[in-house]
C-alpha positions as a Markdown table, in Angstrom:
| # | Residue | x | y | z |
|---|---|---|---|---|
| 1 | Unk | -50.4 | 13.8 | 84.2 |
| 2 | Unk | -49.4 | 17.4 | 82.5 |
| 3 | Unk | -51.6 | 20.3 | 83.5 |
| 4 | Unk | -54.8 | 20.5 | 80.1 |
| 5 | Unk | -54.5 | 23.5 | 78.2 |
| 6 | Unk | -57.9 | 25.7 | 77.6 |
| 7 | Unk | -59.4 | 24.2 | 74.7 |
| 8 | Unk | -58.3 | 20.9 | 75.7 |
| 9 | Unk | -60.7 | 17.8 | 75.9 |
| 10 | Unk | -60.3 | 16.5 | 79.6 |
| 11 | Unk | -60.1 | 12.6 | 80.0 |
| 12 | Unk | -63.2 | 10.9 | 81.6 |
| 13 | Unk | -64.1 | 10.9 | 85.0 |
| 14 | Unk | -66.3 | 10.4 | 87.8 |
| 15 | Unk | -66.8 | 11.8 | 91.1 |
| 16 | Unk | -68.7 | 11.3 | 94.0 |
| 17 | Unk | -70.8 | 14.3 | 96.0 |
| 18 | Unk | -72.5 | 14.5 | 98.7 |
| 19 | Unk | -75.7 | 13.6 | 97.8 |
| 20 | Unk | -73.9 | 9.9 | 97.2 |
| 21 | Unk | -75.1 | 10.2 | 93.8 |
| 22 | Unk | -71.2 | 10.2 | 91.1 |
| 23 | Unk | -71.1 | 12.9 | 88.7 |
| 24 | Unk | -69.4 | 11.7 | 85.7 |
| 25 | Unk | -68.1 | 14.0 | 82.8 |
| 26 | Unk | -69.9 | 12.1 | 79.9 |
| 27 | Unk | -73.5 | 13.0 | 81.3 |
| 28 | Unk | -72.5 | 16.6 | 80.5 |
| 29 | Unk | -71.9 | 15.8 | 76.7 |
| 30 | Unk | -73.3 | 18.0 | 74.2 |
| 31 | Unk | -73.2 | 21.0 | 76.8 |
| 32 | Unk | -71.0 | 23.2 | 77.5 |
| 33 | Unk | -68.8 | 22.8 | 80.7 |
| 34 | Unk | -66.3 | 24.4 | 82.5 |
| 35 | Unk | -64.6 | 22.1 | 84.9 |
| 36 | Unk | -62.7 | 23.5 | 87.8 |
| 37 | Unk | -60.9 | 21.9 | 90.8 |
| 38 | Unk | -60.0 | 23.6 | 93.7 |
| 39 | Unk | -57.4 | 22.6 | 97.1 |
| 40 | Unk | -59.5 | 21.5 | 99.8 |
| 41 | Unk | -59.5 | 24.0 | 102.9 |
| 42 | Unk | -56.7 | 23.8 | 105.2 |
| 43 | Unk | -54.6 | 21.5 | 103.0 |
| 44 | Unk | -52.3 | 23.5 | 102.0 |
| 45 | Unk | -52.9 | 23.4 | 97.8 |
């Protein structure tokens, strides 16, 4: 999948956490959200 441009709308998701409890994009509808990701520690991203 190309990289989204700002201003984009990004595709649905869901992820898990760490409190077992999935985040997923559409519960953030109607809000504004920035959504980054970021390489994991050590993994070389």
């Amino acid at each position: 999948m190309p990289a989204l441009q700002p201003g984009t709308q990004a595709p649905e998701f869901a992820l898990a956490s760490h409190l077992d409890k999935p985040y997923a994009l559409a519960s953030f509808k109607g809000s504004k959200t920035v959504v980054t990701f970021l390489p994991f520690a050590f993994t070389g991203g």
